[in-house]
MITIKE-457602 format. One line per field, with one value per residue (C-alpha): residue number from 1; residue in one letter; z, y negated, x. Coordinates in nm, 3 decimals. Layout:
BEGIN
papa <- c(NUM ...)
tido <- c(A ...)
c3 <- c(Z ...)
c2 <- c(Y ...)
c1 <- c(X ...)
% end
This chain:
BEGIN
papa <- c(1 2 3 4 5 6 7 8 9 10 11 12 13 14 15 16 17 18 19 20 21 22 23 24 25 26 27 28 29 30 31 32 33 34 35 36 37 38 39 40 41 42 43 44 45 46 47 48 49 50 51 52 53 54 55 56 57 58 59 60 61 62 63 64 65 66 67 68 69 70 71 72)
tido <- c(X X X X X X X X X X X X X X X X X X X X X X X X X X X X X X X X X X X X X X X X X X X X X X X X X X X X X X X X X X X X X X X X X X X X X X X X)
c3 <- c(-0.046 0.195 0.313 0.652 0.487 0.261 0.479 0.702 0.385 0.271 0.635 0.659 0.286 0.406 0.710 0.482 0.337 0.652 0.765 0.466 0.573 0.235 0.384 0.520 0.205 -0.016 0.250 0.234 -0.167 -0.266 -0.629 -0.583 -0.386 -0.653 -0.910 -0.779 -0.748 -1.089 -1.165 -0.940 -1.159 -1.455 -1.360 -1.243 -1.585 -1.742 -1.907 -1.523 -1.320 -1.147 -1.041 -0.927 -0.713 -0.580 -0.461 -0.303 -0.160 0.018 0.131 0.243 0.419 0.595 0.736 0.876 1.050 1.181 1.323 1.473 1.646 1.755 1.918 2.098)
c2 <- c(-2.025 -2.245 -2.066 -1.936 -1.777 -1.616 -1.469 -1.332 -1.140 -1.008 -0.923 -0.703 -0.532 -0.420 -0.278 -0.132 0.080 0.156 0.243 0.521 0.732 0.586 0.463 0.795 1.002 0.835 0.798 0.413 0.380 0.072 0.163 0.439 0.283 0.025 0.284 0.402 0.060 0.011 0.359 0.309 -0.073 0.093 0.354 0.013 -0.150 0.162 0.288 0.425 0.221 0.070 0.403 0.471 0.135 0.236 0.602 0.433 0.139 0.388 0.610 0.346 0.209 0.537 0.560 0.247 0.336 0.659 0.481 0.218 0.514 0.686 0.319 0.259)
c1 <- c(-0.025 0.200 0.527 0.452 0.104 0.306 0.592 0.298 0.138 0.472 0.536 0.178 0.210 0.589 0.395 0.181 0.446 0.596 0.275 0.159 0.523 0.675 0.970 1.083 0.932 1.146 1.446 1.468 1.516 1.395 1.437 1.231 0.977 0.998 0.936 0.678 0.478 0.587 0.419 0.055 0.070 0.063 -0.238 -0.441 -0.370 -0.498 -0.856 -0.944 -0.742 -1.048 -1.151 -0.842 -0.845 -1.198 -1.033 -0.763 -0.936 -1.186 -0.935 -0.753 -1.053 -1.151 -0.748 -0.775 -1.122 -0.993 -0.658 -0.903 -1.097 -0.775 -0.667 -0.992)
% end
């Protein structure tokens, strides 16, 4: 991935955070935030971690549909 890709990514997953409230939830503490990614890579390296994935990657899909709908 050349520099400028990557920045972009980094740049969008950061949004992501922003985006699910965690920044203010966990009042801008990056170790906790970091804690907590630590935690959710654990539950993905685990014996259900791809059902886990699947939950969030649905509910993650039907949040962006409904913020879509709200935009249009």
């Amino acid at each position: 991935m050349q520099r400028r890709e990557r920045t972009r990514h980094l740049i969008e997953l950061g949004g992501l955070v922003a985006k699910a409230g965690l920044v203010d939830l966990a009042h801008d503490d990056r170790a906790a935030l970091y804690g907590a990614f630590l935690d959710l890579a654990d539950q993905i390296k685990s014996a259900g971690g791809a059902g886990a994935l699947l939950l969030w990657r649905r509910r993650g899909q039907r949040a962006f549909a409904a913020d879509a709908e709200r935009e249009a």
